[in-house]
N, C-alpha and C positions, 0 to 999 in steps of 0.2 A: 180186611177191606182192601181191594185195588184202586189205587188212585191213578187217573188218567193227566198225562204230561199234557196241559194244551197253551202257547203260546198267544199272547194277545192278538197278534194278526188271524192266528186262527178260531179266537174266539171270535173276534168281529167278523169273519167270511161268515162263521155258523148264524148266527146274529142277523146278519146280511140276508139271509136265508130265507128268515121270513118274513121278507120284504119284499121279494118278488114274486108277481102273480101268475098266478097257480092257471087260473080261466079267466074269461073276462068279469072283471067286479071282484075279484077273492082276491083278497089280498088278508096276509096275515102278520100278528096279529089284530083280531078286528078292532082292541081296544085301544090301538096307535089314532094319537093324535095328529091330525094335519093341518098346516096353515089353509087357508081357502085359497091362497093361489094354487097350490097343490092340490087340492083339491076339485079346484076348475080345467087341469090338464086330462089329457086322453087317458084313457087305464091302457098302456101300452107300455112294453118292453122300452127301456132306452129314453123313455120320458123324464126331463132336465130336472130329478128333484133327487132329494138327499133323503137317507134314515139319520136321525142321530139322535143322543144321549139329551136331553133337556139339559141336564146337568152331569157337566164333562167329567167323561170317564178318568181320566187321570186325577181328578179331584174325588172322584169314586171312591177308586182305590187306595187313595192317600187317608178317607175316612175311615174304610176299613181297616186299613195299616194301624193307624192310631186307635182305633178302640176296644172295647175289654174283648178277647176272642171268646163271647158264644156266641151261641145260637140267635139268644135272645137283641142282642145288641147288632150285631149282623143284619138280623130280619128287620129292625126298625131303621136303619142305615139304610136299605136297599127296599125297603117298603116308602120311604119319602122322598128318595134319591135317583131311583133307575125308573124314570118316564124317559119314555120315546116317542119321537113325533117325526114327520116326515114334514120337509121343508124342502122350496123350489132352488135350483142352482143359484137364486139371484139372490134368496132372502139369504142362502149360508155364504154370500160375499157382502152381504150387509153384517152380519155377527163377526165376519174377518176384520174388513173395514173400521168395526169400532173397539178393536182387541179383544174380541169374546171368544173369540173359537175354542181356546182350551181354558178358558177361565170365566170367572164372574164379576159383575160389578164391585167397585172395590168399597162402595158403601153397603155390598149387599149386607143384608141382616140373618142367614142363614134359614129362612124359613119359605121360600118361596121358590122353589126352581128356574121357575117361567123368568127370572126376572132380569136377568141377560139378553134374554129375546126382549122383553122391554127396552130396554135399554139399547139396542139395536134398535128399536122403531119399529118393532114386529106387531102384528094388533094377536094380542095373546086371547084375546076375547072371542077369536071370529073362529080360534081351532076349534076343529070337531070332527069326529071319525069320516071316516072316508063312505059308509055306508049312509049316514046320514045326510049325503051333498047332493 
């Protein structure tokens, strides 16, 4: 089996990847979550919003770190853990603002991702794919 060297920064360019739009309206993937202000901008190159990790990558990997290494335990780690949402330049200096950008709230309960963008002030209620806006 060859295994491929890829460093974090170039996991997230790959990542990054598809996030930008292909034609007008395609954007992928289609199952990314978007705040509605992101959702109300132009589908254009250069438009002020962010991809990111719902629940921050460096906590990611610190769960994988720590758990039993199979298959099995892996896939439920990153089956409840790796959402992605696109969010406006403004909402990801509101999640800076209240100390969330690489962490979570410090009463979270481990079962909810979303719940740092709450705690930001973010309406988690109003995301919804970018096809359906």
């Amino acid at each position: 089996m060859e295994f491929v060297r890829v460093t974090r920064q170039g996991a997230m360019r790959s990542l990054d990847y598809w996030f930008t739009p292909r034609r007008r309206g395609e954007w992928r993937p289609s199952n990314v979550l978007w705040s509605e202000a992101a959702r109300a901008l132009p589908n254009v190159a250069g438009a002020p919003v962010r991809s990111e990790h719902v629940y921050p990558l460096n906590l990611l990997s610190r769960d994988l770190l720590a758990a039993e290494p199979t298959v099995e335990a892996f896939g439920r780690i990153v089956a409840d853990r790796l959402v992605l949402a696109v969010i406006t330049v403004e909402e990801d200096l509101r999640l800076g603002a209240a100390g969330l950008s690489r962490s979570m709230p410090a009463a979270w309960d481990g079962r909810d991702p979303f719940d740092r963008y709450r705690a930001a002030g973010l309406d988690v209620d109003a995301f919804a794919s970018r096809q359906t806006a």
